[in-house]
N, C-alpha and C positions, 0 to 999 in steps of 0.2 A: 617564798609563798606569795602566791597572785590575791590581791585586793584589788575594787575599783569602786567608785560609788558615781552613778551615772549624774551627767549634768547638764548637756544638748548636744547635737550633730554640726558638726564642723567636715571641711576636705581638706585633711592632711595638707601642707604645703609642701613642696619636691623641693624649694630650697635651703641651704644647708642652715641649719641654726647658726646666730652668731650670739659668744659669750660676750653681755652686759656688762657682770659685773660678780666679782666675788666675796662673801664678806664674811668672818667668823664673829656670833652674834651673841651677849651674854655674859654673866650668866641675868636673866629679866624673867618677868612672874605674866607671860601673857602679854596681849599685846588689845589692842580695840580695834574696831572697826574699819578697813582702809580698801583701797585697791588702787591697780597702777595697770599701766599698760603695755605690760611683757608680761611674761610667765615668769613663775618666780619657784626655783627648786628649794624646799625648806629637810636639810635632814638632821635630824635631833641626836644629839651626843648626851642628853640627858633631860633628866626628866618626863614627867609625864599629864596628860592632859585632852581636849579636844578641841581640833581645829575644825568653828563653822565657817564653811565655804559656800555663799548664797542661802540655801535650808539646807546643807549637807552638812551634818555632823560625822566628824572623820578622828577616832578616838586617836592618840601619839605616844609614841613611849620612848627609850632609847634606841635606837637602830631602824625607825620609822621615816621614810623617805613621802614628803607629800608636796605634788607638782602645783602650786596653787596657777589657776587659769587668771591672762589678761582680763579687767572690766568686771569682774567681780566682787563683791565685797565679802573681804576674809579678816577671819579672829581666829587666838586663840586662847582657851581657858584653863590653866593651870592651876594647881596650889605652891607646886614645887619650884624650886628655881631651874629653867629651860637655858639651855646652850645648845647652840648648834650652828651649823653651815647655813647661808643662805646664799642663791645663786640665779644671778637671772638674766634670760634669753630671750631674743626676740621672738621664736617660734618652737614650736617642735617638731622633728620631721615625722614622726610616726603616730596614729590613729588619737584623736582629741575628742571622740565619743564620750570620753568618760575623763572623771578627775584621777590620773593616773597616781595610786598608792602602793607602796611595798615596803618589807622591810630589808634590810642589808644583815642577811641571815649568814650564808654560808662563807666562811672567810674570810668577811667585811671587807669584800673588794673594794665595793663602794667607800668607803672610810679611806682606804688606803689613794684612791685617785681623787677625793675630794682635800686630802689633806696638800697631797702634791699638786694639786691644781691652786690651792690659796697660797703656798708658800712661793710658786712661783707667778701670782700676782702679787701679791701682796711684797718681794723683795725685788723684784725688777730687774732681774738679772740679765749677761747677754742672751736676745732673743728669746727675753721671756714670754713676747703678745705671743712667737713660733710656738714657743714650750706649750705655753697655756690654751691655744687651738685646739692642737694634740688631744692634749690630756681632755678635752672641756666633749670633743668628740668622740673618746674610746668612754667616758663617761656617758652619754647618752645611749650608744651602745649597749654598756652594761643595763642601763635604765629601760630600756627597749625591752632588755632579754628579761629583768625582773617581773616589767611591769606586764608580760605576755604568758598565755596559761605557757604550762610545763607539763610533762606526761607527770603521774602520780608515780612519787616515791616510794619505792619495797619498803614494805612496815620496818623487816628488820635494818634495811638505812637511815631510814626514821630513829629508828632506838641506840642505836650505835653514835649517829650524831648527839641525841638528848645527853647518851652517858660521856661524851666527849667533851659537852659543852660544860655539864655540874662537874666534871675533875679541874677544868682550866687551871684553878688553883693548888692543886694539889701533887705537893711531886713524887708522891709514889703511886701515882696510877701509871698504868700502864698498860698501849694501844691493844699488845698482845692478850694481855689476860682481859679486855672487855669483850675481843674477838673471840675469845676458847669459852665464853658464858652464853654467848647468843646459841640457836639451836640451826647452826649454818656452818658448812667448809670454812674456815679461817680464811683459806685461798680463797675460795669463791667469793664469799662476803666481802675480802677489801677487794676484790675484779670488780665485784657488784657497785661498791663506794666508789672504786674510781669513777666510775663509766656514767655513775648518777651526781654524782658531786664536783666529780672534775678533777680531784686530788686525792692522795690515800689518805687512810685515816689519822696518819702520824703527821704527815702534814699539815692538815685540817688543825691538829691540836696544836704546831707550834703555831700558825697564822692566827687561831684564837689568841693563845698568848702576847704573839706580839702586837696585837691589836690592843689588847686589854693594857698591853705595855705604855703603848704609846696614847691611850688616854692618861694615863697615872703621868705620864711623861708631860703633857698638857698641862694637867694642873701644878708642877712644878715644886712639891711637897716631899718631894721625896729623893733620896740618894738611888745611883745605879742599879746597888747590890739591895736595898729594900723593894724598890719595882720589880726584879729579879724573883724576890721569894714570892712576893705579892700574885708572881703568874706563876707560882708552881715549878722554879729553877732554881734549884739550892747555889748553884757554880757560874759566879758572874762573869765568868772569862767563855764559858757556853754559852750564857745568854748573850752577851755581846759579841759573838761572834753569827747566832742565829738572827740577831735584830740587823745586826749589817748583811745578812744576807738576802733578808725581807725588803729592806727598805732602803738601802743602798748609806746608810747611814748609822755612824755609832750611837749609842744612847744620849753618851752627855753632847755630841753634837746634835742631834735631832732636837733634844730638849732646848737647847738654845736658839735653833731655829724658829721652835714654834713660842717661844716666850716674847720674840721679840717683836 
């Protein structure tokens, strides 16, 4: 979903951004009054609040991605305790009209390239500056495609995604029987999901899962097989085999990577 909240006219730069710097931030209750002189990508893993940026008030929640602009002076005002990614670049290559906001809706790509973008600064591995390039440019990519209008999504993709997202937890829903409830071809309807979302629906719900995994996995509270039930996977030898197939990583090593 496209957000923006206007701020002045700038001309795009044609040279490539280069990554600053990456940092996982938290958990803190807001922040005061500051600015610096890069852009600085702020996206929220929790909590919720608003970020003023100059006189632009820009509400935030969990899955809230906001580009804060160089030379400006930004806050933000929460109750709740805030975590999140922060990241900053020298420039952006695409349209600076506007204070570029979105959320990290479908899939949480975003989530998933922001995490592998910190674990490989943050651990320095061989050729990590190569790795983290990479990753730091299919990231603005994604950021580009979020932060730009989209044709309007089929109501009934709309509603197939909402009842996708309220099951995450629960493991006897099931992709087929939300499909036979809508008032559409079954076939046709997941053609329609693919073509608009990018993935079938069954899909869609392990990536929710494993995303929701690998925050639970973050906070580090929990055994394999309870993060498991917690997204809706009664069989932890399933689950860990769909998390190694997301993220190229098993749970309890994933989890250790990010604790450390």
């Amino acid at each position: 979903m496209h957000e923006s909240a206007d701020l002045m006219d700038k001309t795009a730069p044609v040279n490539m951004s280069k990554l600053l710097s990456v940092d996982r931030v938290g958990p803190y209750r807001g922040s005061g009054s500051h600015f610096h002189e890069y852009w600085e990508i702020g996206f929220y893993l929790s909590g919720q609040g608003v970020a003023v940026v100059g006189d632009t008030h820009i509400p935030f929640t969990r899955g809230t991605v906001v580009c804060y602009p160089p030379d400006i002076p930004h806050s933000e005002r929460s109750k709740d305790a805030c975590l999140g990614y922060f990241i900053a670049t020298d420039r952006f290559r695409f349209v600076e009209k506007t204070i570029p906001v979105c959320t990290d809706h479908f899939g949480s790509k975003f989530f998933r390239i922001v995490s592998l973008l910190h674990h490989e600064w943050s651990q320095k591995l061989l050729r990590w500056e190569e790795a983290s390039d990479h990753l730091f440019q299919l990231l603005l990519i994604h950021l580009e495609r979020q932060c730009s209008p989209s044709p309007t999504t089929h109501p009934l993709v709309s509603t197939l995604c909402s009842e996708v997202e309220r099951h995450v937890a629960d493991p006897e829903f099931h992709v087929g029987d939300a499909l036979s409830r809508l008032p559409m071809s079954s076939d046709h309807l997941r053609r329609l999901f693919i073509r608009e979302v990018g993935c079938s629906p069954l899909v869609y719900l392990n990536e929710l899962r494993v995303t929701k995994a690998k925050q639970l996995l973050h906070e580090g509270r929990w055994r394999v097989k309870e993060v498991a039930m917690q997204v809706g996977i009664q069989d932890e030898y399933y689950f860990s085999r769909l998390f190694l197939k997301q993220t190229g990583y098993r749970p309890q090593a994933y989890s250790r990577s990010v604790q450390v």
